[in-house]
N, C-alpha and C positions, 0 to 999 in steps of 0.2 A: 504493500500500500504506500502512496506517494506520502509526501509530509504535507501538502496540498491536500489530499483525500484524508488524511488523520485528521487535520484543522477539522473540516466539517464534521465528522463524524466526533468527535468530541463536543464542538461547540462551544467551549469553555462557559458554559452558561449565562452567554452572552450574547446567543444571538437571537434573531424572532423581532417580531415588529416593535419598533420604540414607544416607551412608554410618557416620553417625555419628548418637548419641542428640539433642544439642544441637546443631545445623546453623546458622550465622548466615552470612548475604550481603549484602556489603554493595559499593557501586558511589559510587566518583570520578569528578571529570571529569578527573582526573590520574593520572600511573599512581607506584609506589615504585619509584623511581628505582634506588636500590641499597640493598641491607644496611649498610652500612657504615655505621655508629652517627655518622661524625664529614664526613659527602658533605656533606647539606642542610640548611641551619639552616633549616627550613621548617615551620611547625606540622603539617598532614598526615604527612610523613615523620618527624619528632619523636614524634609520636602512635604511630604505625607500630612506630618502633624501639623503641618503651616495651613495646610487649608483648611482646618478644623480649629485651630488655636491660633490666637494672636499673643504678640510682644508686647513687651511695651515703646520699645523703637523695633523698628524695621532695616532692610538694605534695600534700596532702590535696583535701577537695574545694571546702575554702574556701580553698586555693592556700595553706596554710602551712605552714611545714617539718616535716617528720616523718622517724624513721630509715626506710634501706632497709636497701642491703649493709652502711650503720655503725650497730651499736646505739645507738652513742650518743659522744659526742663531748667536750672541754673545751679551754680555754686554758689550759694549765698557767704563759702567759709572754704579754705583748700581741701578739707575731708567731709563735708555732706555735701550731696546731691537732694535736689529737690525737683519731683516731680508731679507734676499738673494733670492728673490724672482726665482721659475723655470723659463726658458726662452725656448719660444716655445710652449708655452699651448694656446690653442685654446677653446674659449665657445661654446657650440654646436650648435651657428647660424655664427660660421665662425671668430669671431672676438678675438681678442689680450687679452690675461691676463694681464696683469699691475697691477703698484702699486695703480693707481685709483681708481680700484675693489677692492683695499684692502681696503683705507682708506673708499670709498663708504660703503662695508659692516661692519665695525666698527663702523662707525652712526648710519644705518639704523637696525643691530643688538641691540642698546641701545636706540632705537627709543620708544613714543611711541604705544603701539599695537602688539610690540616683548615680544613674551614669554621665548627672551634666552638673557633679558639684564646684567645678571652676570656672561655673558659669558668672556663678555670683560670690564676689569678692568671699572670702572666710569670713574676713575680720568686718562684715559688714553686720550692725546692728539698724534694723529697722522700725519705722516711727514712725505712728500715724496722726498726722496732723487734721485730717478733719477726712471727712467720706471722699474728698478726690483731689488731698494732696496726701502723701507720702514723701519723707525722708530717707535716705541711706547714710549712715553716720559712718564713717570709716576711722580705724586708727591712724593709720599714714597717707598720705595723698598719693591719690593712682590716675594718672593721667589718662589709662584708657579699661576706667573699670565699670563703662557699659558696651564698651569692643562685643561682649559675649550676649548682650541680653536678645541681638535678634533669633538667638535659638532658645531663648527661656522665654516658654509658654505659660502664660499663665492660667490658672485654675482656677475651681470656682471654690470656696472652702467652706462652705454650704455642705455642698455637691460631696466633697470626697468625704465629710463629718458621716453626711446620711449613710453613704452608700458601705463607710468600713475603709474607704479607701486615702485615707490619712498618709500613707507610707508610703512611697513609691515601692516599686518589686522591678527586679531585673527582669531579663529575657530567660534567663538562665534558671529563673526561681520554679521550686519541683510545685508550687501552687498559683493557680492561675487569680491575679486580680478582678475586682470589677471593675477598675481603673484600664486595666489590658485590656477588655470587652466592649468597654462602652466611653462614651465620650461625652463631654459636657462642655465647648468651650465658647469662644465669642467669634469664633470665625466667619468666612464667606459658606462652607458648606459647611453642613449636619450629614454626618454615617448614617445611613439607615440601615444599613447590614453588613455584618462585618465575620466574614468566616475564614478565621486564621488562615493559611498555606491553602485558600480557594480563591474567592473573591471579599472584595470591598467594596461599597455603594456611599458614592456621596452624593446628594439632594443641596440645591441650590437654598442657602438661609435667606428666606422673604423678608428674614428682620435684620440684616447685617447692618451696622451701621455705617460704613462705610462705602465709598465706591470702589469694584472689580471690575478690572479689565478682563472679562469672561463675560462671555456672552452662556455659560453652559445651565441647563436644568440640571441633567444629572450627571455623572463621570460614573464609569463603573472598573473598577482593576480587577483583573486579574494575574493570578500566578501561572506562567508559563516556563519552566524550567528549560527544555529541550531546544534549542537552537533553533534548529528547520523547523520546528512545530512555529515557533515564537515567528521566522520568518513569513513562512506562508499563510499566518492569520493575520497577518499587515498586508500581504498583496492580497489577500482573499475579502480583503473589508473587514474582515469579522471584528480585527481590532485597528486601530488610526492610529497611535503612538505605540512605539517598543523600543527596549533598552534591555542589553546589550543589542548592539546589529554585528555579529560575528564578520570579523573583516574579511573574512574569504565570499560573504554575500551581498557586500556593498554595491559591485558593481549589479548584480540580479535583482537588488533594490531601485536602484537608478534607473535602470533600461524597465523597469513594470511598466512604466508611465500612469500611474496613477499614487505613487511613494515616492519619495527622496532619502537618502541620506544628510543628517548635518551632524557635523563634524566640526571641533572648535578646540582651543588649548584650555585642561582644567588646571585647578588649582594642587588637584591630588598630589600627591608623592609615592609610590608604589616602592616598598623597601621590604629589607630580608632583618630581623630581629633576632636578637640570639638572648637564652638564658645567662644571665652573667650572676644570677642571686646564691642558687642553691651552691650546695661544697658538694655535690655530685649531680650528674647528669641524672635523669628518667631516662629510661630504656637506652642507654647508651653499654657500649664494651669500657669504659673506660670507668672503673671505679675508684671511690677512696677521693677522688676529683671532679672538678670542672676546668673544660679543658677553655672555656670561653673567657675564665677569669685570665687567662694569659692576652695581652695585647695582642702577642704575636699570631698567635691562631685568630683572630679575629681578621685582623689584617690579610693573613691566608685565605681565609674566606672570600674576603673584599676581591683579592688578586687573582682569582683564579676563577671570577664570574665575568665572561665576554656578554656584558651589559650591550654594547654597539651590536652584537650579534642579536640578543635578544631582540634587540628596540627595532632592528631591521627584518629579521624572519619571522619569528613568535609576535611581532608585535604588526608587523605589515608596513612597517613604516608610522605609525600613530603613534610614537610615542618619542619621547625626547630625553636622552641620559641624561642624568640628574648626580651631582655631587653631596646635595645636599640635601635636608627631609623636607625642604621648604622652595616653592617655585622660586625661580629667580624674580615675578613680575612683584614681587611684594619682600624684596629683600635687594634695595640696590647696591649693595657690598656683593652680589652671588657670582660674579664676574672673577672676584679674587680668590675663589677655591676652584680648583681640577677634579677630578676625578683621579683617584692609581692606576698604572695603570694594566690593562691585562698582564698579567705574565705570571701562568702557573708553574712557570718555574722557579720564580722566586717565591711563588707563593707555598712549595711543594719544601723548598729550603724552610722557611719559615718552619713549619709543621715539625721539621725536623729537628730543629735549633730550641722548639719548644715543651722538646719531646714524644713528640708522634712521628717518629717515620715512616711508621705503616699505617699511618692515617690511623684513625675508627671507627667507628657506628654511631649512627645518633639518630634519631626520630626524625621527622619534620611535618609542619602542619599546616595545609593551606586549604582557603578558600576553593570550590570548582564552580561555583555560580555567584562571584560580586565581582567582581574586577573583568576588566578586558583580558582574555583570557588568560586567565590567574590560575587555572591549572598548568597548561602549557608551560608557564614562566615557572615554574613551580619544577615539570618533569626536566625543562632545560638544564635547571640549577642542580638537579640530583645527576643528571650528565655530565657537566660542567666541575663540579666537586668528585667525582666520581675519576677524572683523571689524575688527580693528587692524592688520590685512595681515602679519601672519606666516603664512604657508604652512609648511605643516609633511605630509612623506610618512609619513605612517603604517604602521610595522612589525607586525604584529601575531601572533602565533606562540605555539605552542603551549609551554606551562612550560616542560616540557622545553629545549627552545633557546633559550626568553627566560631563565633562569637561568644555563646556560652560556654566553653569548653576554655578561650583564652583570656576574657575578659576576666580582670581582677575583680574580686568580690567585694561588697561593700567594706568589710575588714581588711582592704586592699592586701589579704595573703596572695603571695604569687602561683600565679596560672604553672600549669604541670606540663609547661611549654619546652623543648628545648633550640628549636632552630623554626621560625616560621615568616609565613611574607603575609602582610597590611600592606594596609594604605593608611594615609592621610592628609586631610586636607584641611587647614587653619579655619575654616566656614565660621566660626562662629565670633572670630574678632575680625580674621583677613592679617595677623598681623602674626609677626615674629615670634610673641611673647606666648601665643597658645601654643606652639609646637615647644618650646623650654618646658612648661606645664604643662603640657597634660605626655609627653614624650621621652624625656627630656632629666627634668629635676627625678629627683628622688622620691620615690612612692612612700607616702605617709600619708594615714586615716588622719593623722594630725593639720597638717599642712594642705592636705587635699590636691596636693599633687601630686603627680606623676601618676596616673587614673588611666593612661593608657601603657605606661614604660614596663609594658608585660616582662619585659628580659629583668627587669631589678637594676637598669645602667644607675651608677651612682660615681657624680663627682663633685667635693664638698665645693670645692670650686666654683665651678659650673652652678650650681644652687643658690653659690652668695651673689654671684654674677646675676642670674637671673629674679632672686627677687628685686637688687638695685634697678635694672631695666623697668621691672614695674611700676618704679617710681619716678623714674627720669624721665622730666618734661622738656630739659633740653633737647632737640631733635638732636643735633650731631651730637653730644655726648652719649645720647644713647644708640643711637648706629655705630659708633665706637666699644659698648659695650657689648653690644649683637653680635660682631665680628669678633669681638676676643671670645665670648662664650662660644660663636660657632667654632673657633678653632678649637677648643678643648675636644670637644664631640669629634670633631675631626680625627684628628693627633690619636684621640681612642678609638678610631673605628668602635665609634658605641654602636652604631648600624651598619648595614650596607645599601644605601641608595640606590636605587635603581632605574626610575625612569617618571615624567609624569605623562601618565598617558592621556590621550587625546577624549575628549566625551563623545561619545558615536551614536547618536541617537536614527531613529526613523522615522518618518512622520510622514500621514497620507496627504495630498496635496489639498485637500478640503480642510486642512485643519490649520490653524493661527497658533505657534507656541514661541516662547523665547527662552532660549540656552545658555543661563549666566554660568558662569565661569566656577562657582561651587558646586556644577550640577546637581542642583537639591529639587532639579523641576517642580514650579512652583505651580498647583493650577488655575491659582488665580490669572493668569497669563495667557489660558487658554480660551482661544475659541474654535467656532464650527461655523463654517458656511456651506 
């Protein structure tokens, strides 16, 4: 049976006469995990939650600050912010926006079991000044400590009292919230149905208060895992928007005439992670140690991965080597680091010098459905290290369980990781300072950083470096600080960089979308004609 004939016979319960004037369908290789505004710090699921929750600022579509829920905002002091909260915003089950809801999701955002607590500063105490102002009182002044808020959604604290859902819950959590099920926010659409790893139905909100450039009644998603299936329900109509478009079917997109491809540079950074915490590996031959805690095996690593191969065959050309865990377009110092460069033979010396000259074993764990094909880059790297005799068993597992499997738990104990490739991409400030924090610094429940540095990288250094940058309002003094903290990270190969790849979406020619540079596709932004 064709992948054309599968499409229909399926139907991904999506097709049949529209039930609504403006119908849009749109298909992942991944499914929304849960409602719950503060589960995935994931751009797809950030995307997601934006249509159903709003901020309290926004990013326009050149990614810069604009009000949402806050008209508007001042310093009346260098550590409190004061914000002017909208008046007249309604949550989707009828009830009052307030400064309540503010300071409610400012706790429960830094809660823990949130995966966005460096959303909102630590050291911020919250104050409510009358139903539609609020304060943020800080101990030191932070020049860019609402950079994050356009990915803190706010809640209704009504809404979570009634429902039990006070706590945020991860992805990963063995009980399902009523927060992960259902939704209550102040967005442009209301969910009407929501069946985890099926589909998701969003219904146009009659009472939003603001204006949407969407023309849409309803949007419906679906989860489409399979490549050609995802393909041929985009030329088949069944669905108008898809993501991933496997690059070997761009051009069968193009020539449909009835789809496009577009294609644009993201913010991502696509990188390889290594355990550096534990005093011995998981599933590795090499006991009694970790062989990551040495530089030099890191560096081996680094040296013996043909990134320019990848980025050229496995990637199709979409994607761009990368030196660093942060795009160039939002770090203008990224000019002054290289890349190392291939040479498994010194990378093969190294290994040696560090005491493995017959290589080891070691696990590895990757994504096979989130990244541009993140399997592939993944089978490359077990090739590619395979010539310097590290053997490496390859995990490979669908988001879903590569996410809960590596993300750090709210007691930020470390993931049972020991070689694995992410991404990441700064979405939530745009700026230098999230990749130190949440990548970066040193994993502490205390400090609330390092929320994503699954490996345990740690350099005291690097930590006092990066909390000063959060404080420094001098522009060049602080791009001076950027670049000596980037050289640290550097000098340790705390990672291995590898490329930012290109966003490659598809879209039928009847549809209106726009591609910003986080790809968090937003759907307010769509329409249908």
């Amino acid at each position: 049976m064709s992948a054309t004939a599968l499409a229909g016979c399926l139907g991904f319960g999506i097709a049949g006469p529209a039930q609504a004037a403006n119908v849009f369908r749109f298909a992942f290789q991944g499914d929304i995990k849960s409602l719950d505004p503060y589960s995935l710090k994931e751009s797809f699921t950030i995307g997601m939650h934006g249509a159903i929750f709003d901020s309290l600022i926004t990013r326009d579509k050149d990614l810069n600050i604009v009000p949402m829920l806050a008209e508007s905002w001042e310093t009346p002091e260098p550590t409190r912010w004061r914000f002017h909260l909208r008046k007249g915003v309604k949550f989707h089950d009828g009830s009052d926006f307030t400064a309540d809801d503010v300071i409610f999701s400012a706790t429960r955002v830094r809660a823990p079991g949130s995966n966005f607590t460096t959303n909102v500063p630590s050291d911020a105490t919250w104050v409510k000044v009358d139903d539609h102002t609020v304060d943020m009182v800080l101990k030191s002044p932070n020049p860019i400590a609402l950079y994050q808020f356009s990915t803190w959604y706010i809640m209704s604290k009504s809404w979570a009292e009634k429902t039990g859902a006070v706590a945020p819950t991860l992805p990963s959590a063995t009980s399902t919230s009523y927060a992960a099920l259902h939704e209550n926010g102040t967005g442009p659409f209301i969910v009407s149905e929501h069946q985890p790893g099926v589909r998701t139905v969003f219904k146009k909100n009659p009472n939003y208060w603001g204006k949407v450039e969407s023309n849409l009644d309803e949007a419906v998603f679906t989860t489409i895992q399979n490549d050609a299936t995802r393909v041929a329900a985009l030329i088949s109509g069944e669905v108008d928007w898809i993501e991933p478009v496997p690059l070997q079917d761009a051009q069968r997109v193009n020539a449909s005439g009835t789809a496009a491809v577009m294609a644009g540079p993201e913010l991502r950074t696509i990188f390889l992670g290594m355990d550096q915490s534990r005093d011995e590996l998981k599933d590795s031959n090499v006991k009694g140690k970790n062989p990551f805690k040495d530089v030099r095996v890191r560096e081996a690593f680094y040296r013996a991965i043909d990134e320019e191969t990848i980025a050229k065959r496995v990637m199709r050309g979409q994607a761009v080597p990368s030196a660093l865990l942060i795009a160039p377009v939002l770090f203008p110092r990224a000019a002054e680091f290289k890349r190392p460069d291939y040479d498994p033979k010194r990378a093969k010396a190294l290994l040696t010098e560090a005491g493995y000259p017959d290589g080891f074993s070691l696990g590895m764990d990757c994504p096979n459905d989130r990244y541009v094909n993140d399997e592939a880059i993944c089978q490359a790297v077990v090739s590619m290290l395979a010539r310097i005799d590290v053997k490496l068993d390859l995990q490979a597992q669908t988001r879903n369980k590569f996410f809960a499997k590596i993300m750090r738990k709210g007691d930020y104990s470390p993931a049972k990781v020991n070689l694995y490739l992410m991404a990441w991409s700064p979405a939530s400030t745009y700026d230098v300072h999230n990749v130190f924090d949440s990548l970066l610094q040193t994993p502490s429940p205390v400090t609330k950083r390092g929320q994503a540095n699954i490996g345990g990288y740690s350099n005291p250094a690097l930590d006092a470096l990066a909390d000063k940058i959060d404080q420094e309002a001098d522009p060049k003094a602080r791009q001076d600080m950027v670049r000596a903290a980037t050289k640290i990270y550097v000098d340790d190969y705390a990672y291995v960089p590898l490329h930012q790849q290109a966003i490659v979406w598809a879209v039928r020619k009847n549809v209106d979308v726009f591609q910003p540079a986080d790809n968090t596709f937003p759907l307010r932004w769509v329409s249908v004609h």
